[in-house]
PDBQT receptor file of N, H, CA, C and O in Angstrom, charges set to zero:
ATOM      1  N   UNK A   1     110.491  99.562 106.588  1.00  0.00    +0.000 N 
ATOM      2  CA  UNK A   1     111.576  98.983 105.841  1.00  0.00    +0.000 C 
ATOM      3  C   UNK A   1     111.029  97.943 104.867  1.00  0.00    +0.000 C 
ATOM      4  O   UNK A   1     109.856  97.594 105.001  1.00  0.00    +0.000 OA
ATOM      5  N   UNK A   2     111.631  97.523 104.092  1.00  0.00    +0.000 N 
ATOM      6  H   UNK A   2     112.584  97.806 103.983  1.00  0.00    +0.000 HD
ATOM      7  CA  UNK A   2     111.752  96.898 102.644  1.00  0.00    +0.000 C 
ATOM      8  C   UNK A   2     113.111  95.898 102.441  1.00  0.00    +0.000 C 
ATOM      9  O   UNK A   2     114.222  96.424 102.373  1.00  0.00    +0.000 OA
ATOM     10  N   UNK A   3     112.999  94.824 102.374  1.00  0.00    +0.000 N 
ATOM     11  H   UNK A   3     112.097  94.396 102.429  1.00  0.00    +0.000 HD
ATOM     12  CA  UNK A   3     114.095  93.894 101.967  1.00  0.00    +0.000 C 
ATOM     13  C   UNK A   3     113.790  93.858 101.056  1.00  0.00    +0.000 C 
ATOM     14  O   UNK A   3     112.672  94.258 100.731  1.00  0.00    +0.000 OA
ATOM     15  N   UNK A   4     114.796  93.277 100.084  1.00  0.00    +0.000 N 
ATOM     16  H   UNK A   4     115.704  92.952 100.347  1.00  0.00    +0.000 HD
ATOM     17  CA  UNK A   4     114.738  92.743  98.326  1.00  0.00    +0.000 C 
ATOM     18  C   UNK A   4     115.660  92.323  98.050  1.00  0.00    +0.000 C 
ATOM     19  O   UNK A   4     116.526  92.748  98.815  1.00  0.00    +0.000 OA
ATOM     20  N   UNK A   5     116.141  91.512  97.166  1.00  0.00    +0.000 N 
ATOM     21  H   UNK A   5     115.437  91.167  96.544  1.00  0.00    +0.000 HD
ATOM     22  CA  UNK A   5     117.257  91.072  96.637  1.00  0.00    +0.000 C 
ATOM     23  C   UNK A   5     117.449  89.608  97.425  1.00  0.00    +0.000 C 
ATOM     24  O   UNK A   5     116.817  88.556  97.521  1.00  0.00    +0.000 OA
ATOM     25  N   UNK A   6     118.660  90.155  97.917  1.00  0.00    +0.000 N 
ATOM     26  H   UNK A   6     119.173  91.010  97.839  1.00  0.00    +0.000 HD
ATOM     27  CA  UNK A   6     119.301  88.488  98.755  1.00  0.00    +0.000 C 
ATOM     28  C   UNK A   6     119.430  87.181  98.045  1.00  0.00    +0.000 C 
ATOM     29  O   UNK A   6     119.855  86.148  98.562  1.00  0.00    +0.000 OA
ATOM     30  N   UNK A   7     118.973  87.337  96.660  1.00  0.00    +0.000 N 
ATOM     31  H   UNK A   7     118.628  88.176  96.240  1.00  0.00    +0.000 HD
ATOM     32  CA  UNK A   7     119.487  86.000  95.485  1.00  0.00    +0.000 C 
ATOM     33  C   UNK A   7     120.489  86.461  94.812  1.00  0.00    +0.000 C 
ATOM     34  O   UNK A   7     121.610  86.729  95.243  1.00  0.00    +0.000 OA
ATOM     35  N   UNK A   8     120.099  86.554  93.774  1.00  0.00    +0.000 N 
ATOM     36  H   UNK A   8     119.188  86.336  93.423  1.00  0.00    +0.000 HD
ATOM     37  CA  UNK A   8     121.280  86.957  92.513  1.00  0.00    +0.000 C 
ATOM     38  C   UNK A   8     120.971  88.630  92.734  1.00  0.00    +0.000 C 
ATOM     39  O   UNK A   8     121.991  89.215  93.098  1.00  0.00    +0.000 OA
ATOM     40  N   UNK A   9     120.253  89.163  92.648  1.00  0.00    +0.000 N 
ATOM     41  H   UNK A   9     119.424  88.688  92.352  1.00  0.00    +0.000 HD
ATOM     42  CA  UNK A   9     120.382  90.770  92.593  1.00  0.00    +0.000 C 
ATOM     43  C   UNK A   9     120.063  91.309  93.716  1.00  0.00    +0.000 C 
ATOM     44  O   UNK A   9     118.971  90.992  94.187  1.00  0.00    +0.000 OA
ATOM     45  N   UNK A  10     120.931  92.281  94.464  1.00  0.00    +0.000 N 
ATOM     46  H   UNK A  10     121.818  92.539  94.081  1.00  0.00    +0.000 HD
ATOM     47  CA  UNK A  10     120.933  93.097  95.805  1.00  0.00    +0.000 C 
ATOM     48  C   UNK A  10     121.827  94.103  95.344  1.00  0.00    +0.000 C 
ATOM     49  O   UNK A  10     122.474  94.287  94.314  1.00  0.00    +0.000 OA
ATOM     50  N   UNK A  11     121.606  94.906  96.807  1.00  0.00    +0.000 N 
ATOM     51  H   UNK A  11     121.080  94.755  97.644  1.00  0.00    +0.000 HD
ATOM     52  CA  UNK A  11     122.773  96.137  96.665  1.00  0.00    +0.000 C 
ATOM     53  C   UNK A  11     124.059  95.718  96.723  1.00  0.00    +0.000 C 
ATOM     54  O   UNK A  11     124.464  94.573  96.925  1.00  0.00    +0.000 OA
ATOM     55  N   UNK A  12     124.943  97.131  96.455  1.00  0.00    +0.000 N 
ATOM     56  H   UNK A  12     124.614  98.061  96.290  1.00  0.00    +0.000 HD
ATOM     57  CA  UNK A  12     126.299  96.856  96.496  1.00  0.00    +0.000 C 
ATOM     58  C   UNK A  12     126.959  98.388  97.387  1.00  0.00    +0.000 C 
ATOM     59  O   UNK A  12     126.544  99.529  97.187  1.00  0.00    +0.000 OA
ATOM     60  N   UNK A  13     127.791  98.090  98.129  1.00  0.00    +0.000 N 
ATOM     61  H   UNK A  13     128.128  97.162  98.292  1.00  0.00    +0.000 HD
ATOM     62  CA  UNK A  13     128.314  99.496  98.644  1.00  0.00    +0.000 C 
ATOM     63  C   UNK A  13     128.136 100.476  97.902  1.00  0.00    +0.000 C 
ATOM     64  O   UNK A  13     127.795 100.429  96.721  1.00  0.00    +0.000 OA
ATOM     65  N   UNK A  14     128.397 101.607  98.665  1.00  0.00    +0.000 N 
ATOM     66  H   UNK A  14     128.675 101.645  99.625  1.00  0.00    +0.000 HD
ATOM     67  CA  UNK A  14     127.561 103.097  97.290  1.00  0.00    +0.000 C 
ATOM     68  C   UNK A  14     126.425 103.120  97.148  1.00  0.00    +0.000 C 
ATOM     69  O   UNK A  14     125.977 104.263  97.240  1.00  0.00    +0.000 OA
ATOM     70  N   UNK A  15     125.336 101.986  96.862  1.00  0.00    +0.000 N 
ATOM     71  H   UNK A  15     125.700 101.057  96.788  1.00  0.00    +0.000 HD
ATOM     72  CA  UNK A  15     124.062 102.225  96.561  1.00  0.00    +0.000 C 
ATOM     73  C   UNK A  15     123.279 103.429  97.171  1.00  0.00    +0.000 C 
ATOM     74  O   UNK A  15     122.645 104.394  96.744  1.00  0.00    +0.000 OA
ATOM     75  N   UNK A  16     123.655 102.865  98.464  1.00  0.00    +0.000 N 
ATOM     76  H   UNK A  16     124.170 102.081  98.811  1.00  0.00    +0.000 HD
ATOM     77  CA  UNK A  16     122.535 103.587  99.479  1.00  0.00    +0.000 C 
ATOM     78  C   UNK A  16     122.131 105.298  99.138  1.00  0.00    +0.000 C 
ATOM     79  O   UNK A  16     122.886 106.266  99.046  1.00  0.00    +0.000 OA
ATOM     80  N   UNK A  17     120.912 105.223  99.025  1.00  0.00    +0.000 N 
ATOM     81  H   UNK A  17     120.298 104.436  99.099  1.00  0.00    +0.000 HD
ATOM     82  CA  UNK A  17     120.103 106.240  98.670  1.00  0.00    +0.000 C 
ATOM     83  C   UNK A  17     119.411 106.158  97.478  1.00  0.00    +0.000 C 
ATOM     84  O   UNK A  17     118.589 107.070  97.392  1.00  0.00    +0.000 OA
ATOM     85  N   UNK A  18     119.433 105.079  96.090  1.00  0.00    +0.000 N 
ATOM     86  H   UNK A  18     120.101 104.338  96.160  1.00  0.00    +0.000 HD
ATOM     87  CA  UNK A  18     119.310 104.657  95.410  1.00  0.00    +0.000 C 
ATOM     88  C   UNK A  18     117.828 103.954  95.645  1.00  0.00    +0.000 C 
ATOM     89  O   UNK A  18     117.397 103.462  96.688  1.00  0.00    +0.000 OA
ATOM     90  N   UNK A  19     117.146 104.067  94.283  1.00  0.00    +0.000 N 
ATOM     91  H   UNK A  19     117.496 104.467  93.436  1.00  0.00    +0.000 HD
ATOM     92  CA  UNK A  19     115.489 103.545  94.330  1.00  0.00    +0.000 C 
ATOM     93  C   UNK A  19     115.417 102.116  94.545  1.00  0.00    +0.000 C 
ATOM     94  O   UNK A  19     116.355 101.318  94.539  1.00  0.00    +0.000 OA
ATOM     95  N   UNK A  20     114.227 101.898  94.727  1.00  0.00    +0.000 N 
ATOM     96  H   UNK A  20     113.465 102.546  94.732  1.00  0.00    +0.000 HD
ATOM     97  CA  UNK A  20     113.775 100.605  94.305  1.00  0.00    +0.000 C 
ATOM     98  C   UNK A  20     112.485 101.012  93.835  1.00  0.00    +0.000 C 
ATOM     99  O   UNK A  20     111.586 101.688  94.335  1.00  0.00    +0.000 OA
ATOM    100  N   UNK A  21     112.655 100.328  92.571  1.00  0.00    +0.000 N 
ATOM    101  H   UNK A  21     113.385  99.779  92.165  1.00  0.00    +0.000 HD
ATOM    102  CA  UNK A  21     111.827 100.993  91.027  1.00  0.00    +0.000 C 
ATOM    103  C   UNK A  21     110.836  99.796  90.861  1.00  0.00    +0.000 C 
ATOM    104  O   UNK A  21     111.547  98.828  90.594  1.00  0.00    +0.000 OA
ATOM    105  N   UNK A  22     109.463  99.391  90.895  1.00  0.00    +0.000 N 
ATOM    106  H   UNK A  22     108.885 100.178  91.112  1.00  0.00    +0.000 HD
ATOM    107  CA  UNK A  22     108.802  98.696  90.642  1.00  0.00    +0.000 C 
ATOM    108  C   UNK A  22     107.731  99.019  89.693  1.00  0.00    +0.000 C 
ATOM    109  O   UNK A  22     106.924  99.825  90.158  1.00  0.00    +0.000 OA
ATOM    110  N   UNK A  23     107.496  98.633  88.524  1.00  0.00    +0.000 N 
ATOM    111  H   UNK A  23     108.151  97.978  88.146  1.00  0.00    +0.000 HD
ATOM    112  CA  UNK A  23     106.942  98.417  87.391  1.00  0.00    +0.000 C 
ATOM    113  C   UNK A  23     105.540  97.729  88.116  1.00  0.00    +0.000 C 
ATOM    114  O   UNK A  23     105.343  96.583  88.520  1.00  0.00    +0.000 OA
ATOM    115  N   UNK A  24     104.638  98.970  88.099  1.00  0.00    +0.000 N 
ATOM    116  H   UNK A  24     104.798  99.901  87.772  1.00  0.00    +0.000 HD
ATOM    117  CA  UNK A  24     102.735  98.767  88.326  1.00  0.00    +0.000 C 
ATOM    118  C   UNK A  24     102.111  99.563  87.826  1.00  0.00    +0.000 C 
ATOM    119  O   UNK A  24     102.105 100.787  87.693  1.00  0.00    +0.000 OA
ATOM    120  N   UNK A  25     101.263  98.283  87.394  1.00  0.00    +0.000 N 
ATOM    121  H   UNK A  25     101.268  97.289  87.502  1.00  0.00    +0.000 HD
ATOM    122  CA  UNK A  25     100.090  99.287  86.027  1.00  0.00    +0.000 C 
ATOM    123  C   UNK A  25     100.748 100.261  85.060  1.00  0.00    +0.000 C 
ATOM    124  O   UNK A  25     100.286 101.397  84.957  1.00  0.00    +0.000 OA
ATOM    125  N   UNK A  26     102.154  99.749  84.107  1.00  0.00    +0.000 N 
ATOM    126  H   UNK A  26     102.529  98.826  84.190  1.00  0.00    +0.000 HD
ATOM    127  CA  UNK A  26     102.267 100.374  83.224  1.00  0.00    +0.000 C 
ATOM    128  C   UNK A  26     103.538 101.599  83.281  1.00  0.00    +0.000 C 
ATOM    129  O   UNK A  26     104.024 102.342  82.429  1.00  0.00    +0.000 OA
ATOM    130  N   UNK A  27     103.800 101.362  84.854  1.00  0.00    +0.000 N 
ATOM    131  H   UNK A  27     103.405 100.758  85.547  1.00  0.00    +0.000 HD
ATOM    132  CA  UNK A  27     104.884 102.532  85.089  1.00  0.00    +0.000 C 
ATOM    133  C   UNK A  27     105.411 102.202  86.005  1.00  0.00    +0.000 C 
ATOM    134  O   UNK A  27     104.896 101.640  86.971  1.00  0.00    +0.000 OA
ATOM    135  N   UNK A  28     106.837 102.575  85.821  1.00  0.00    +0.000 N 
ATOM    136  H   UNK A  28     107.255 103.032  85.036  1.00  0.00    +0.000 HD
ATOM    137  CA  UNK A  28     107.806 103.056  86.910  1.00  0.00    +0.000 C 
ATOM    138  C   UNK A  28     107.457 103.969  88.144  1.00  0.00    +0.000 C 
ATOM    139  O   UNK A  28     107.348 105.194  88.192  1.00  0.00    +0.000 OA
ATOM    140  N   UNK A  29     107.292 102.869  89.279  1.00  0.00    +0.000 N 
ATOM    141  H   UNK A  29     107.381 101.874  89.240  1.00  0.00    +0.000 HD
ATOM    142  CA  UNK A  29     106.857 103.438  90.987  1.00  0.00    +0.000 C 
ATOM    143  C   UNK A  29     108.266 103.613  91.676  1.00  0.00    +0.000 C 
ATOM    144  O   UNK A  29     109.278 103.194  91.114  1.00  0.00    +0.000 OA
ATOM    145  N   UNK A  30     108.309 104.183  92.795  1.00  0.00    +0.000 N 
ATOM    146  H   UNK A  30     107.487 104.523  93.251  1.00  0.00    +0.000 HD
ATOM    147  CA  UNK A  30     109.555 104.290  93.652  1.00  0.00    +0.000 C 
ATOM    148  C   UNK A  30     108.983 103.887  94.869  1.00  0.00    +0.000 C 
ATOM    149  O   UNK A  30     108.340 104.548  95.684  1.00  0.00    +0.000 OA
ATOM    150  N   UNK A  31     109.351 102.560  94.871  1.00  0.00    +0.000 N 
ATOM    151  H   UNK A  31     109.873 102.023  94.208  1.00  0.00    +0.000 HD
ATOM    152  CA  UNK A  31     108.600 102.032  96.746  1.00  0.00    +0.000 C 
ATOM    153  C   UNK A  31     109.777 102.221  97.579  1.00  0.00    +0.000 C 
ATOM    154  O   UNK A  31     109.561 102.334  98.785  1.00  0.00    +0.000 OA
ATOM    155  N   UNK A  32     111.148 102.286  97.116  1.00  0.00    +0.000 N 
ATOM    156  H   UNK A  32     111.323 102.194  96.136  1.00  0.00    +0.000 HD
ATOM    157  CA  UNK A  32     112.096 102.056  98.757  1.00  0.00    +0.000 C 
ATOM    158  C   UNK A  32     113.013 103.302  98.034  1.00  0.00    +0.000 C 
ATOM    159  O   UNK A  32     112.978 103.767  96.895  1.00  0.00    +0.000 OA
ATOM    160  N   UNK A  33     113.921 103.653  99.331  1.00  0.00    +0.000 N 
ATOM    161  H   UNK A  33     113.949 103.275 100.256  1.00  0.00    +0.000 HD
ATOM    162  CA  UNK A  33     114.846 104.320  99.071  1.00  0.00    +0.000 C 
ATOM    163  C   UNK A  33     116.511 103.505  99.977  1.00  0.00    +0.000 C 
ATOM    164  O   UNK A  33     116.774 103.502 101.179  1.00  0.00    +0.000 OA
ATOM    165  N   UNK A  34     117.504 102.786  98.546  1.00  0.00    +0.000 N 
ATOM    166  H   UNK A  34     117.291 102.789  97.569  1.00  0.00    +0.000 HD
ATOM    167  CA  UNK A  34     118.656 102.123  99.933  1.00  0.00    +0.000 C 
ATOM    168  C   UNK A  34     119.105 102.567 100.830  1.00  0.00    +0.000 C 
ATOM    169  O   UNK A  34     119.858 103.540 100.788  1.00  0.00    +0.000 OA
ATOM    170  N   UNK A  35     118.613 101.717 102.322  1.00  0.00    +0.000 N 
ATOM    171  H   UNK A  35     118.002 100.927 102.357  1.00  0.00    +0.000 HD
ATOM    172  CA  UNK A  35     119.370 102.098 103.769  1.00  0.00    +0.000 C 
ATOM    173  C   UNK A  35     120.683 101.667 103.964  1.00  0.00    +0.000 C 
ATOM    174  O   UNK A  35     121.625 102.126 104.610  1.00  0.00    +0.000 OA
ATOM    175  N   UNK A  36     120.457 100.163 102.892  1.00  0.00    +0.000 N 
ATOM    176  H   UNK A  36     119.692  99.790 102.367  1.00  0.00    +0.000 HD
ATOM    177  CA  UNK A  36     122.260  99.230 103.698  1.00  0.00    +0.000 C 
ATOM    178  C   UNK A  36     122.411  98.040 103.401  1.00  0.00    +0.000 C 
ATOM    179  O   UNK A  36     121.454  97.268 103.447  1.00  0.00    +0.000 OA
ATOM    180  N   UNK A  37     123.014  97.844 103.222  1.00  0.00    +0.000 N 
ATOM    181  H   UNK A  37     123.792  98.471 103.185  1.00  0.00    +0.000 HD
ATOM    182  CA  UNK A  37     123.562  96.702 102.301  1.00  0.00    +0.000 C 
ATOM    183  C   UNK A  37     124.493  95.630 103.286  1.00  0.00    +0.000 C 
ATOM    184  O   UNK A  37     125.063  95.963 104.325  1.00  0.00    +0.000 OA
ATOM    185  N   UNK A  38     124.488  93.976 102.545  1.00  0.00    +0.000 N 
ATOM    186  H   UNK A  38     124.025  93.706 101.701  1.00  0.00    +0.000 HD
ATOM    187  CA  UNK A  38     125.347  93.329 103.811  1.00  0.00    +0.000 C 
ATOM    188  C   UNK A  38     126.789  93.747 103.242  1.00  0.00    +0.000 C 
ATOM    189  O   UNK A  38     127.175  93.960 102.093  1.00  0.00    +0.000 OA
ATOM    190  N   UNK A  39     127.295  93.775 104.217  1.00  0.00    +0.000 N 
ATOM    191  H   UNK A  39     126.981  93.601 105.150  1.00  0.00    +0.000 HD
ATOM    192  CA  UNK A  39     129.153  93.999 104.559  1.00  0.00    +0.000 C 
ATOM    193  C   UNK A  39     129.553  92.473 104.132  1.00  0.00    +0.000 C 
ATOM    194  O   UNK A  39     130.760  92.238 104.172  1.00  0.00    +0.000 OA
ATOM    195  N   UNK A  40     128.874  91.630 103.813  1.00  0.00    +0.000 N 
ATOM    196  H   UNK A  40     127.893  91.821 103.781  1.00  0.00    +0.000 HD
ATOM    197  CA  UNK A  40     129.825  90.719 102.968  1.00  0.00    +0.000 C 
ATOM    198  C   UNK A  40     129.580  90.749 101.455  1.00  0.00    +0.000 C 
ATOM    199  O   UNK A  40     129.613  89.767 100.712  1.00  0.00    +0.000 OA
ATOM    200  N   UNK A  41     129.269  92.313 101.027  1.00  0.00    +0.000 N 
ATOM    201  H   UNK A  41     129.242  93.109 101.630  1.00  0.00    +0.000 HD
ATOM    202  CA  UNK A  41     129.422  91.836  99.799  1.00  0.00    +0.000 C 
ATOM    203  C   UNK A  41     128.493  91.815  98.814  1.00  0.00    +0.000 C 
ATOM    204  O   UNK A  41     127.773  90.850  99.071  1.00  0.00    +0.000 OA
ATOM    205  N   UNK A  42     127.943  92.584  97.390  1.00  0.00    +0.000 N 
ATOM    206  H   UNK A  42     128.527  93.368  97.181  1.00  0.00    +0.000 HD
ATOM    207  CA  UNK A  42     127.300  91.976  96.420  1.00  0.00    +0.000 C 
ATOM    208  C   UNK A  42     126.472  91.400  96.430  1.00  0.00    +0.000 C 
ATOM    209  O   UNK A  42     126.822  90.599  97.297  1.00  0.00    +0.000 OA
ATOM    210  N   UNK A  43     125.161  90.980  96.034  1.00  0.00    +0.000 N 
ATOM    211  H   UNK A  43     124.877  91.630  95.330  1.00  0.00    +0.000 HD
ATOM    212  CA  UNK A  43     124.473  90.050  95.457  1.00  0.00    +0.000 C 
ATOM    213  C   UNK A  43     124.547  88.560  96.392  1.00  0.00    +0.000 C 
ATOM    214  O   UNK A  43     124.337  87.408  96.011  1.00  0.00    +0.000 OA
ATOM    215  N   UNK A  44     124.919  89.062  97.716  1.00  0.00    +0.000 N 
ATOM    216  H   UNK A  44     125.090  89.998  98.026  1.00  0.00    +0.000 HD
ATOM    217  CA  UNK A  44     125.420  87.633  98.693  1.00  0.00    +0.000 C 
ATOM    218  C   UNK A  44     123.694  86.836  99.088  1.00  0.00    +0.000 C 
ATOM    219  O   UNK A  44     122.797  87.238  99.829  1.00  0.00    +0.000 OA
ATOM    220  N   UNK A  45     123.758  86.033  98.525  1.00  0.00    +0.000 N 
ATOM    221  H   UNK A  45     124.487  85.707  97.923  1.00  0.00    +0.000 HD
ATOM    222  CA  UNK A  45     122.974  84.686  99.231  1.00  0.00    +0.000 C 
ATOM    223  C   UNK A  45     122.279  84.618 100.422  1.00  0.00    +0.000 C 
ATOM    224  O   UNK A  45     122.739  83.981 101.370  1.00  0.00    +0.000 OA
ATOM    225  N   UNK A  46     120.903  85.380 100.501  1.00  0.00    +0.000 N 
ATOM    226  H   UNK A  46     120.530  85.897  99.731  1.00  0.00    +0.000 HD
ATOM    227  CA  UNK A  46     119.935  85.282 101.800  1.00  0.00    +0.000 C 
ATOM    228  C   UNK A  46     120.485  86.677 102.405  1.00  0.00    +0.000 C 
ATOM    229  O   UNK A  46     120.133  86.831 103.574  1.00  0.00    +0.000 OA
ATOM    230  N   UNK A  47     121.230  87.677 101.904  1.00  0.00    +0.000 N 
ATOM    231  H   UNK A  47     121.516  87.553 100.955  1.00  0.00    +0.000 HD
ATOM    232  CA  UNK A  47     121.501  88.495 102.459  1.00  0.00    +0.000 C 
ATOM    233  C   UNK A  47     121.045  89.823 101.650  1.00  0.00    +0.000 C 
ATOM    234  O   UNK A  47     121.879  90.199 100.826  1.00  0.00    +0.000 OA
ATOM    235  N   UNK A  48     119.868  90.592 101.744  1.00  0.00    +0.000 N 
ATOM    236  H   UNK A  48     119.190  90.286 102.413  1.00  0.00    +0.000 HD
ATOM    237  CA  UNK A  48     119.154  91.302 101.037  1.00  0.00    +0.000 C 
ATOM    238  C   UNK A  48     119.098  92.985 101.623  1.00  0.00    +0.000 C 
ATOM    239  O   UNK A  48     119.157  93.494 102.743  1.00  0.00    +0.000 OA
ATOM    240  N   UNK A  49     118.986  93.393 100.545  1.00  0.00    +0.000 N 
ATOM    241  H   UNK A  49     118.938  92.980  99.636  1.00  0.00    +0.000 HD
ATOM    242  CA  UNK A  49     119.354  94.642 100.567  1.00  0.00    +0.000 C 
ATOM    243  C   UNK A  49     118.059  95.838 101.458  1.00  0.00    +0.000 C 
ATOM    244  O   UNK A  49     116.911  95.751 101.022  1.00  0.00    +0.000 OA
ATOM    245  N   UNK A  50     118.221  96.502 102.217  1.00  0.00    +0.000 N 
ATOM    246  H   UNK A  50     119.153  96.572 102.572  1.00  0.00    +0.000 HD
ATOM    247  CA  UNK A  50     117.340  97.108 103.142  1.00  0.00    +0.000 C 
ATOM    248  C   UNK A  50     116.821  98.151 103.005  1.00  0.00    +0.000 C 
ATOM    249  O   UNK A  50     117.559  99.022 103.466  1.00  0.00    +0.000 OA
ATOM    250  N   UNK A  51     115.633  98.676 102.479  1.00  0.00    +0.000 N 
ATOM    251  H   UNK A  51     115.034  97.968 102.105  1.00  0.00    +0.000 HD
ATOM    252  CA  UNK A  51     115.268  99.992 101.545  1.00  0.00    +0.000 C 
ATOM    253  C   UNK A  51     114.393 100.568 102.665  1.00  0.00    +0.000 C 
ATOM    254  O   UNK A  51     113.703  99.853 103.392  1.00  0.00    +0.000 OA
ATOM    255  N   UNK A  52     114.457 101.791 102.753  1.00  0.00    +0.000 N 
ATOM    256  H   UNK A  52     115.018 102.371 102.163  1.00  0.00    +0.000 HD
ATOM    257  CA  UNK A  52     113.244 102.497 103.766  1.00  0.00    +0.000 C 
ATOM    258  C   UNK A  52     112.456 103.010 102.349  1.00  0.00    +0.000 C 
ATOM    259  O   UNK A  52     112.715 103.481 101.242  1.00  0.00    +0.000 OA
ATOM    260  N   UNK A  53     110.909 102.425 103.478  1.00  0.00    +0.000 N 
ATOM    261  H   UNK A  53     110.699 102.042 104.377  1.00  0.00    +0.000 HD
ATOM    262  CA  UNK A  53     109.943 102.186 102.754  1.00  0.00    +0.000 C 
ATOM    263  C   UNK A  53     109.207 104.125 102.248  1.00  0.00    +0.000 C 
ATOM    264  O   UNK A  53     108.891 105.059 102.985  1.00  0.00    +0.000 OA
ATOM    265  N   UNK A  54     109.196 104.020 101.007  1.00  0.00    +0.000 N 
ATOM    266  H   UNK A  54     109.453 103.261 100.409  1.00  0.00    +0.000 HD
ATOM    267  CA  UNK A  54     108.686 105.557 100.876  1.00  0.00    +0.000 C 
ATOM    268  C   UNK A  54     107.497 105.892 101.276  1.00  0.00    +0.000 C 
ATOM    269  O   UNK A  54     107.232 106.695 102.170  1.00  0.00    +0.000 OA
ATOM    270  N   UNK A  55     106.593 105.145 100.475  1.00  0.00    +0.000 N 
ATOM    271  H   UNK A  55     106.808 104.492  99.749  1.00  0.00    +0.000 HD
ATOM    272  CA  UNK A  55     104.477 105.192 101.281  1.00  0.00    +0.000 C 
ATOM    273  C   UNK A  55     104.791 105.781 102.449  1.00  0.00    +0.000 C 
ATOM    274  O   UNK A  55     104.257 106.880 102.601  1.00  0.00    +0.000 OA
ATOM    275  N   UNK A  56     105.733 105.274 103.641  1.00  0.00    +0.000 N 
ATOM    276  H   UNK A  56     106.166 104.381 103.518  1.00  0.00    +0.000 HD
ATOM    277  CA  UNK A  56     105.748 105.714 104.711  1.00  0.00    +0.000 C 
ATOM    278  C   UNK A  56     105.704 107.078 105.416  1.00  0.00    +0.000 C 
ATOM    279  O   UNK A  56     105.345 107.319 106.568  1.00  0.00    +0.000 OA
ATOM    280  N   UNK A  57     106.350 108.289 104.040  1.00  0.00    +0.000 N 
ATOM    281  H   UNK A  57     106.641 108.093 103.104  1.00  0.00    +0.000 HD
ATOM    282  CA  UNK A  57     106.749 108.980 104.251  1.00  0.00    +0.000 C 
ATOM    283  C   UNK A  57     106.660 110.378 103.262  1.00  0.00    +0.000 C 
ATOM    284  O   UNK A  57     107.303 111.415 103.102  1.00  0.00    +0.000 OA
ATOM    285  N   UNK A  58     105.189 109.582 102.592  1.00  0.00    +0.000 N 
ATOM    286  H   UNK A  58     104.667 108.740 102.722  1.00  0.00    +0.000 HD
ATOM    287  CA  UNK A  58     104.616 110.859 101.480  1.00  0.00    +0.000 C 
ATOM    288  C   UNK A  58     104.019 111.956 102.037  1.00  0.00    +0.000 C 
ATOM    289  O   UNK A  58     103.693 112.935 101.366  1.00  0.00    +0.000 OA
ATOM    290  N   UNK A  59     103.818 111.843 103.462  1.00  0.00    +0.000 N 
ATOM    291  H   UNK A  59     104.083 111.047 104.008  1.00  0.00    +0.000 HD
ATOM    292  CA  UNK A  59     102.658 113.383 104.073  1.00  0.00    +0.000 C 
ATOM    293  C   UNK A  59     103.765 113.676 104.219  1.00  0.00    +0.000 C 
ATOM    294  O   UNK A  59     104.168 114.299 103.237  1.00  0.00    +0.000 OA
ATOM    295  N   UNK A  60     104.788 113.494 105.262  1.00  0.00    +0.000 N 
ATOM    296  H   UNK A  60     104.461 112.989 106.060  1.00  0.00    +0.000 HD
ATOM    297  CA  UNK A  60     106.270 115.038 105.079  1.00  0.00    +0.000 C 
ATOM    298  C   UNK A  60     106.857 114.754 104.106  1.00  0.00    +0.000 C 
ATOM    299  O   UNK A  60     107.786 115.558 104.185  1.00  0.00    +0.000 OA
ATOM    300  N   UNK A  61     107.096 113.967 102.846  1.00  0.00    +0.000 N 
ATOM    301  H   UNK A  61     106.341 113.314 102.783  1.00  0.00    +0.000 HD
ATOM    302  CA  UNK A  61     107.349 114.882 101.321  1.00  0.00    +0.000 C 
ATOM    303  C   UNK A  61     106.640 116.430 101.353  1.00  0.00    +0.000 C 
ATOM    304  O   UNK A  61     107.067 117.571 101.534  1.00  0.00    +0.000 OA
ATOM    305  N   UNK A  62     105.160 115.747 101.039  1.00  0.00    +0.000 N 
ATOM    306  H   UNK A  62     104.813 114.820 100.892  1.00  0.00    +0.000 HD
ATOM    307  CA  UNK A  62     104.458 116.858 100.845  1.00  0.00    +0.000 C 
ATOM    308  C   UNK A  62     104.469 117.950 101.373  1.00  0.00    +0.000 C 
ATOM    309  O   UNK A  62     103.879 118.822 100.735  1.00  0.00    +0.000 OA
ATOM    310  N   UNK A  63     105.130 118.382 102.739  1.00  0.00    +0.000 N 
ATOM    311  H   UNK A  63     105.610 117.674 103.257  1.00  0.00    +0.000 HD
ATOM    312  CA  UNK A  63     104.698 119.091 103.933  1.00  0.00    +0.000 C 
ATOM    313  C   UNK A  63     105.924 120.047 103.723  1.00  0.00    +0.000 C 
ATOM    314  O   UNK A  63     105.972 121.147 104.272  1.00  0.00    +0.000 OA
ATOM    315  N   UNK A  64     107.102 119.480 102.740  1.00  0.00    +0.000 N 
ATOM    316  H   UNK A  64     107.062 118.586 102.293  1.00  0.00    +0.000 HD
ATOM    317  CA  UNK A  64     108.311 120.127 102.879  1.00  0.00    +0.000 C 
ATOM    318  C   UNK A  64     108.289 121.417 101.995  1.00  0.00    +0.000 C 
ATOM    319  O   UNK A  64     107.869 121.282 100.846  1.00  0.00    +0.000 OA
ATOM    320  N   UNK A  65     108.615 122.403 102.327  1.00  0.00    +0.000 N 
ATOM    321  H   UNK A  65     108.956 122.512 103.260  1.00  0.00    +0.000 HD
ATOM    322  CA  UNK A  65     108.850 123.239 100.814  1.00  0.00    +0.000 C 
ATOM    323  C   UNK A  65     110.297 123.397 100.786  1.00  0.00    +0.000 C 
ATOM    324  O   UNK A  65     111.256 123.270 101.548  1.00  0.00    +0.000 OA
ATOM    325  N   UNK A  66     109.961 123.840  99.178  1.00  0.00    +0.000 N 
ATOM    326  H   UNK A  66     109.182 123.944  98.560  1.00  0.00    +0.000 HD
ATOM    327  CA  UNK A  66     111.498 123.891  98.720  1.00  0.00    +0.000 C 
ATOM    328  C   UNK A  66     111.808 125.579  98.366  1.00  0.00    +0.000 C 
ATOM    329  O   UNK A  66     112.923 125.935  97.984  1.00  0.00    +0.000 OA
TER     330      UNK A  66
């Protein structure tokens, strides 16, 4: 897992499944994918948004066919 936000920018209901997009070396990465958000709400104060971590989970990407 992955926290982020919990100041001024976090998730909002709906998100979940939604990236977390980090800008390294020149490009757009995808480190989290949203798990959940606090139930009070928006952008709430120390309360940060919960991303499952992707790295975690690139050998079964790979492993899947489509």
């Amino acid at each position: 897992m992955v926290c982020a936000g919990g100041g001024s920018n976090s998730g909002c209901h709906g998100d979940s499944g939604g990236p977390l997009n980090c800008y390294v070396g020149g490009r757009w990465v995808v480190h989290g994918v949203t798990s959940f958000v606090s139930s009070l709400g928006c952008n709430t104060y120390r309360k940060p948004t919960v991303f499952s971590r992707v790295s975690n989970y690139i050998s079964w990407m790979n492993s899947v066919s489509i």
